[in-house]
N, C-alpha and C positions, 0 to 999 in steps of 0.2 A: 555741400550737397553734391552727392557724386552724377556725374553729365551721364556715364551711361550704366545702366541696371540690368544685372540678370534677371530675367523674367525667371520665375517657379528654382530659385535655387536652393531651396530648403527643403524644395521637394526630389532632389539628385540624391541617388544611392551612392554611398560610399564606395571607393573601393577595396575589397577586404588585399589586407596583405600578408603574405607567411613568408615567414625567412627558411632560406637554406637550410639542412638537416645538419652540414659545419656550424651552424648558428647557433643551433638548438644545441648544439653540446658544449659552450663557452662558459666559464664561471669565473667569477670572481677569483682573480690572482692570475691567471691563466696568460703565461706570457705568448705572444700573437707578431705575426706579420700582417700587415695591413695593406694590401694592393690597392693602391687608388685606379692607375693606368698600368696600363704594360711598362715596366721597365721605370714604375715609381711607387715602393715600397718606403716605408716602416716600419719600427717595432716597434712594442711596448707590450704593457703591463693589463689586462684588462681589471677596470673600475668598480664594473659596474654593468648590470644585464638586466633589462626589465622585465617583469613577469612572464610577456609574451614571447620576448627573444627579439623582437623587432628593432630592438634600438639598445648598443653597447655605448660605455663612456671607457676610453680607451687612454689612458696614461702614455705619451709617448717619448720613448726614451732621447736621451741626449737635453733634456731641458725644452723641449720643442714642446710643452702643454699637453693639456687633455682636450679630444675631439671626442663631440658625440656621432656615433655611426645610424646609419637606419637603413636598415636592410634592401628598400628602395633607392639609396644612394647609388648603388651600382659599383659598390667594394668590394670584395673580399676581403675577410678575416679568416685568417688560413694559424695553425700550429706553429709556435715557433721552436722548430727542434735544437734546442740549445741546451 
């Protein structure tokens, strides 16, 4: 039984989220740079885009796995010109 309860939380508007216009034009194959911080980057492959644009599955190069991104992460997915 949880000790402390949000009163009315069902009753909380969501909040809507749109991704960047660089978002909105990512597609499947689309090789990417992936800024997490300043000065810590990746590449890879992209996966996978959902409907919205809000959330990529990003194949990252070197053996280093796939991450899912979502546009409220606070990343950049930038072109990787190669």
């Amino acid at each position: 039984m949880a000790r402390y309860r949000m009163e009315n939380r069902d009753e909380q508007p969501l909040r809507r989220v749109d991704p960047d216009e660089h978002w909105k034009s990512l597609r499947q194959g689309d090789r990417v740079r992936v800024r997490l911080l300043p000065g810590y980057e990746a590449t890879g492959l992209v996966a996978a885009v959902t409907s919205d644009h809000t959330a990529v599955w990003v194949d990252l190069d070197g053996g280093r796995g796939r991450t899912l991104l979502h546009c409220s992460d606070g990343v950049d997915i930038l072109p990787n010109p190669s």
